[in-house]
C-alpha positions in Angstrom: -0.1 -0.4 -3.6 3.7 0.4 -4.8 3.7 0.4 -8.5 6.6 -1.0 -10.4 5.6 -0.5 -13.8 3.9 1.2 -16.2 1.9 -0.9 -18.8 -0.2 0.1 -21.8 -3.3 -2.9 -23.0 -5.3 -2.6 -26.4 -8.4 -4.3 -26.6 -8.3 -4.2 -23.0 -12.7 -3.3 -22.9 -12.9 -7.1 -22.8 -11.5 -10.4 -23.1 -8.0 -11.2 -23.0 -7.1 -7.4 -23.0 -9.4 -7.0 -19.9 -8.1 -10.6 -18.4 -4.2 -9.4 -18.8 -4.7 -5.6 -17.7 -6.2 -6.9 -14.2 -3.4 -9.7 -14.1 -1.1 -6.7 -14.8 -2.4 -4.6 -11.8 -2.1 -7.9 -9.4 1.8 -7.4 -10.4 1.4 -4.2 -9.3 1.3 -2.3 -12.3 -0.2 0.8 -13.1 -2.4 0.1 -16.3 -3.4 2.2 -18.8 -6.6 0.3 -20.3 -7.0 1.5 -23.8 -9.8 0.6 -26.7 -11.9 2.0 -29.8 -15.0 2.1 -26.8 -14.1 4.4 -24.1 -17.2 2.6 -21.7 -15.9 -0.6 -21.8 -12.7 0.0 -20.9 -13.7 2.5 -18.4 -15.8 -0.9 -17.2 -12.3 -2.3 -17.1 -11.1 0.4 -14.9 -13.8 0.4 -12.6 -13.1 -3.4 -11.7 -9.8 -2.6 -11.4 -10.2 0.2 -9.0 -13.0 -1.6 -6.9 -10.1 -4.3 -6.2 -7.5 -1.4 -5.1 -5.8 -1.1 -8.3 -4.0 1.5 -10.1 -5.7 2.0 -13.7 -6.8 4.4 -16.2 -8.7 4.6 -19.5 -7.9 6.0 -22.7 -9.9 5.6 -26.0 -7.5 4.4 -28.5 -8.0 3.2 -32.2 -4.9 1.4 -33.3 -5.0 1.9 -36.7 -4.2 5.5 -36.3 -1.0 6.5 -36.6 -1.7 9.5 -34.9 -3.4 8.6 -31.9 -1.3 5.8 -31.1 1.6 8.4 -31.1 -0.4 10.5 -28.8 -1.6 8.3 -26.3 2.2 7.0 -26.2 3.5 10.1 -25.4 1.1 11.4 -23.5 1.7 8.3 -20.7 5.6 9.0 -20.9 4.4 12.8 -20.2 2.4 11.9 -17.2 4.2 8.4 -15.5 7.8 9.2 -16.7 8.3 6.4 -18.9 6.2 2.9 -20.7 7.3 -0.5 -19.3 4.7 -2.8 -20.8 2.9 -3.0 -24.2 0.4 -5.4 -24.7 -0.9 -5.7 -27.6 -4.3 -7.4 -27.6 -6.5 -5.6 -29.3 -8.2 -7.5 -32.5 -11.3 -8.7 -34.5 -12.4 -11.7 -36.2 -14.7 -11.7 -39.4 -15.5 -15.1 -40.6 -16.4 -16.1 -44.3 -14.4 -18.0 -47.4 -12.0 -16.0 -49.4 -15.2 -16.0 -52.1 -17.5 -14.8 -50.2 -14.8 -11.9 -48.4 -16.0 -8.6 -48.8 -12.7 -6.4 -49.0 -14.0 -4.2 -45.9 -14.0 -7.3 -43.5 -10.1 -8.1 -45.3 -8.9 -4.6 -44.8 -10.1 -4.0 -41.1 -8.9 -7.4 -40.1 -5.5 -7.1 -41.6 -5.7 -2.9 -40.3 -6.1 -3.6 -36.7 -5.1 -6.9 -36.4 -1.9 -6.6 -37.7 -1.0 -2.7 -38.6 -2.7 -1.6 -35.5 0.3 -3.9 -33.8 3.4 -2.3 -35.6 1.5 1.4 -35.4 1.7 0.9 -31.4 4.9 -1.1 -31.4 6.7 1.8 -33.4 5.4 4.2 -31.3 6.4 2.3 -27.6 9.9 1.4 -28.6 10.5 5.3 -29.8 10.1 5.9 -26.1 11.0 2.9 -24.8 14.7 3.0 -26.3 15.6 6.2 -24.6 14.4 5.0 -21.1 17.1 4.4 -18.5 17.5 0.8 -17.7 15.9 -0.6 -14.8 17.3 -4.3 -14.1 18.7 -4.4 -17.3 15.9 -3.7 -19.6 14.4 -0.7 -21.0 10.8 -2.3 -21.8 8.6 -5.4 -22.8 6.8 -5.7 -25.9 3.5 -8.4 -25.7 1.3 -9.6 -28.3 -1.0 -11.7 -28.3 -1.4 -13.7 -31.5 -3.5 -17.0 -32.2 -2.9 -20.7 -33.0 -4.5 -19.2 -36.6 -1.1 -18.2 -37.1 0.6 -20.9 -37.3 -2.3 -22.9 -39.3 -4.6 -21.6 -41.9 -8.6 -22.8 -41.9 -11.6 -22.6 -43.4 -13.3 -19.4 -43.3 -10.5 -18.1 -41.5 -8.3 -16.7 -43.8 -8.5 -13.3 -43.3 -7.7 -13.5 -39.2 -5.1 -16.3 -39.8 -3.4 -13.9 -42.5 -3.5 -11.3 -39.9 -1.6 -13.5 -37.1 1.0 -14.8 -39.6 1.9 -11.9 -40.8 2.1 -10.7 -37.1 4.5 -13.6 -35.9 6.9 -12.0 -39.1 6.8 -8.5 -37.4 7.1 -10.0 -33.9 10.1 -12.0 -35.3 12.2 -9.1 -37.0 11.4 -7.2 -34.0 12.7 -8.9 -31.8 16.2 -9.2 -33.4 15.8 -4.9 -34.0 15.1 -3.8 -30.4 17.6 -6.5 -28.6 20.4 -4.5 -28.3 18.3 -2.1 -26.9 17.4 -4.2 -24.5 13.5 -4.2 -25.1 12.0 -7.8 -24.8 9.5 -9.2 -27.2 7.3 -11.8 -26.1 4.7 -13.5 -28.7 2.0 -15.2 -27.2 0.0 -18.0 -29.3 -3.0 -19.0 -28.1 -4.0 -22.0 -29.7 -7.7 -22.0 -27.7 -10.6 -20.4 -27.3 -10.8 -18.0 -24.7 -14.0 -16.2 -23.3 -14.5 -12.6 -25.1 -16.9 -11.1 -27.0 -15.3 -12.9 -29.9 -16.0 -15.8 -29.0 -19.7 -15.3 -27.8 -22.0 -18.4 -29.2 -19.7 -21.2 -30.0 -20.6 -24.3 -28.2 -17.0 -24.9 -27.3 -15.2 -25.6 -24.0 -13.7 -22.2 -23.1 -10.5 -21.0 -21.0 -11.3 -17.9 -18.6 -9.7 -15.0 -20.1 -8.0 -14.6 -16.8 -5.9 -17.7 -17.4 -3.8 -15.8 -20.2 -3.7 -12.7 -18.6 -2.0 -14.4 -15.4 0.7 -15.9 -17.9 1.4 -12.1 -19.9 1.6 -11.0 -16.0 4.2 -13.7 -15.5 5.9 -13.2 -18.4 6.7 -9.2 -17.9 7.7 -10.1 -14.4 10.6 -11.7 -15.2 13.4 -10.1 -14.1 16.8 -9.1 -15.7 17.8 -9.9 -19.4 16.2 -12.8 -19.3 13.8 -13.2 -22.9 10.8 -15.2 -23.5 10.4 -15.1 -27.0 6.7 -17.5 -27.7 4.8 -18.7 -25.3 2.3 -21.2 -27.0 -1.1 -21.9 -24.8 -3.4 -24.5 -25.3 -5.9 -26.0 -23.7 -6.6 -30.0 -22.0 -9.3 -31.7 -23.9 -11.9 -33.9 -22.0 
């Protein structure tokens, strides 16, 4: 297989990050699969491999600083440059704001939304000095939630999370253009089979269905920008 790009996924152990980061490899990119445990994304890789892909694991918590600027450079070091960021990785803790504990509040908002700027700084350090190649120097992905656009019950701490990431993703987007880095938020407004999601008698789409559309999105070509993608679901 001839790769084309070089993408980084968090969260990609399982779920939408392991749905998008085998899409990814079908577009024939080289994936580096990174989470906070190293089996399951070395899971990840093994799937990836078995169906002739190109992949790699890393273990990779995203709410530090430090790491995140390691891992980063360390791919420029080895592949030459970062094409794709995907950021995926995330957690849920449901419970009313008065019942809360301030743990569950400060890992949501930590990962879910300062693990996103932690790994977006560090790709669009690199990113920006990259030579173009047809016309754009990377592609910035989150993947964000139908919680952030509407708040619910027991749900406050993950839907603060997500809107507070669709304000980064917005002033992002208007930082990096002239760079020519693309930012691409992706709402899903349904419930998707992960680990997340394990136990709730609800219809659910294959995570496979949003990784096929992240896949899509980074392979559009030229200056062309995507900037939301909102995903839903047909109800019976």
């Amino acid at each position: 297989m001839t790769i084309t790009r070089v993408a980084l996924v968090t969260g990609a152990g399982s779920g939408i990050g392991r749905g998008v980061a085998l899409s990814l490899v079908a577009r024939r990119c080289h994936v580096i699969c990174a989470g906070r445990r190293l089996d399951q994304v070395e899971a990840t890789v093994e799937l990836i491999h078995q169906e002739g892909g190109s992949a790699e694991a890393v273990a990779l918590d995203v709410n530090r600083a430090d790491r995140v600027d390691e891992v980063v450079q360390a791919i420029v070091r080895k592949h030459g440059r970062l094409d794709v960021l995907v950021n995926s990785a995330g957690v849920f803790h449901k419970n009313k704001v008065i019942e809360q504990s301030e743990e569950d509040w400060r890992d949501t908002i930590d990962i879910n939304l300062t693990g996103v700027f932690l790994c977006c700084r560090a790709a669009v350090r690199v990113m920006a000095q990259q030579d173009l190649v047809e016309d754009t120097r990377g592609h910035l992905v989150t993947i964000n939630s139908g919680a952030g656009v509407h708040g619910y019950a027991t749900g406050a701490a993950y839907s603060s999370s997500k809107h507070a990431l669709r304000g980064l993703v917005d002033s992002l987007r208007l930082e990096v253009a002239a760079q020519h880095i693309k930012v691409t938020d992706v709402v899903v407004s349904a419930t998707v089979e992960s680990q997340m999601s394990e136990g709730r008698n609800v219809a659910r789409l294959p995570a496979s269905s949003v990784g096929d559309i992240v896949a899509f999105l980074v392979s559009v070509p030229g200056a062309t920008t995507i900037d939301r993608v909102d995903v839903g679901q047909l109800q019976p």
